[in-house]
C-alpha positions in Angstrom: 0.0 0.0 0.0 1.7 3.6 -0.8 2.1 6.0 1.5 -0.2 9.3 1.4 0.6 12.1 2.6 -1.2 15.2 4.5 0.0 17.5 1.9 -0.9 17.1 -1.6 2.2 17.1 -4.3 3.9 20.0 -4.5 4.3 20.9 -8.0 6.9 24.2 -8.0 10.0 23.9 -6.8 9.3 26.4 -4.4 6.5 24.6 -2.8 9.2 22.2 -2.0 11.5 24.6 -0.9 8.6 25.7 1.8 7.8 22.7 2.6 10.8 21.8 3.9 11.6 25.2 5.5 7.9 24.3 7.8 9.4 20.6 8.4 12.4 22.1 9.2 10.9 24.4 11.7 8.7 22.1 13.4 11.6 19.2 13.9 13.8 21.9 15.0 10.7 23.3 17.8 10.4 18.9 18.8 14.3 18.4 19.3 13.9 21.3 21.8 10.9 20.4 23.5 12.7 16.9 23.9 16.0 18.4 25.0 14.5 20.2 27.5 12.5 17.0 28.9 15.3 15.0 29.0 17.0 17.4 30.6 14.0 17.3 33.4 13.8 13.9 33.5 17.4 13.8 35.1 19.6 13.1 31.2 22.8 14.7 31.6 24.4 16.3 28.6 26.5 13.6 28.0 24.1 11.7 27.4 22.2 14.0 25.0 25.3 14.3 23.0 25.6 10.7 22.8 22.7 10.6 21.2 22.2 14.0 19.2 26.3 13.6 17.7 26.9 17.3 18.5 29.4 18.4 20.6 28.2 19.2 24.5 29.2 23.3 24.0 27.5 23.3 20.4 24.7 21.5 22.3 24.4 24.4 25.3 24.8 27.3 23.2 22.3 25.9 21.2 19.9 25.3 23.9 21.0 28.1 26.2 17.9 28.9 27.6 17.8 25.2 29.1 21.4 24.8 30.2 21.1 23.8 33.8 
């Protein structure tokens, strides 16, 4: 069975171009939402590293706001 999507075919390349700039945008407001949950739910930044491949001070600057 094919997959269908919520958003119909984009058929300019530009309606491509936005649709990834709003996937971008949302997966960018998750990852932080999940950062800072971790975070709460006692993660240490070595373990967020671990799994997010970034560097721990890319990481806090990053997600300054929720450095603890």
């Amino acid at each position: 069975m094919a997959h269908r999507s919520q958003h119909p075919v984009p058929v300019l390349p530009v309606e491509v171009l936005q649709l990834c700039v709003t996937l971008h945008r949302d997966l960018a407001d998750a990852t932080a939402v999940a950062v800072r949950q971790s975070l709460a739910g006692a993660a240490t930044w070595k373990q967020i590293v671990k799994v997010m491949d970034l560097a721990e001070s890319t990481l806090k600057t990053h997600y300054s706001l929720l450095a603890r």
